[in-house]
C-alpha positions in Angstrom: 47.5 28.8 -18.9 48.6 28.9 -15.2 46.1 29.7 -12.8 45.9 33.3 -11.9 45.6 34.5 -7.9 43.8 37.1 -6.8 46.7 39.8 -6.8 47.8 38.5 -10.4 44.1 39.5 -11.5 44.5 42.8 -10.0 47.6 43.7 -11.4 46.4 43.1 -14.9 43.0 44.8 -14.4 45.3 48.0 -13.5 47.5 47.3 -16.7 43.8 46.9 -18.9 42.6 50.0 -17.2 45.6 51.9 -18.0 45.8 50.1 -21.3 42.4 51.6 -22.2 42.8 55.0 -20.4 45.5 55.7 -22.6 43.6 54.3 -25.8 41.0 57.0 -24.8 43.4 59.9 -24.3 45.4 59.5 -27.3 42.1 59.0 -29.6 41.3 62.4 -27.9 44.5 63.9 -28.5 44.6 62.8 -32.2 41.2 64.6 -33.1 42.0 67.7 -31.5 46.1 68.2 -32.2 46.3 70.7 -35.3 49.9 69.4 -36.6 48.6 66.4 -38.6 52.0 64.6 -38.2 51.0 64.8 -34.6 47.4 64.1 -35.1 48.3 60.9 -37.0 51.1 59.8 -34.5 48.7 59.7 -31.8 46.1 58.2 -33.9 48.7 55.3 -34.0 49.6 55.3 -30.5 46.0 54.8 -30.0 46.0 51.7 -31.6 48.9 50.1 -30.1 47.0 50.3 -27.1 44.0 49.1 -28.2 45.9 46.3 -29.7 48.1 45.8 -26.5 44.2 45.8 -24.5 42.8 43.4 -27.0 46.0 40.8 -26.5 45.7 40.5 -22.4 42.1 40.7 -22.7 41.9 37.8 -25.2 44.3 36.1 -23.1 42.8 36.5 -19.8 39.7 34.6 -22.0 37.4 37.7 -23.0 35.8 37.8 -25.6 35.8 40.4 -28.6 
């Protein structure tokens, strides 16, 4: 991999933030929604971003 500059770092510790902020919200969203269609579409909208969070912070070279 390249090497990263300070304002490439930044930018993907916005996208990671956002990544996980939305993770959160749509976990949250899933256990409270009533429609269970609903319920289970944000259960897997929740796990695209955690998936999407995993993937840029495996390749930034965290560790899970």
């Amino acid at each position: 991999m390249t090497e990263l500059t300070a304002k490439d770092l930044d930018v993907l510790t916005q996208i990671l933030t956002g990544e996980e902020m939305a993770c959160k919200k749509a976990k949250l969203y899933s256990n409270t929604l009533t429609d269970a269609a609903l319920a289970q579409e944000m259960g897997e909208i929740a796990r695209a971003h955690a998936q999407r969070f995993t993937a840029l912070y495996t390749l930034l070279g965290g560790k899970q």
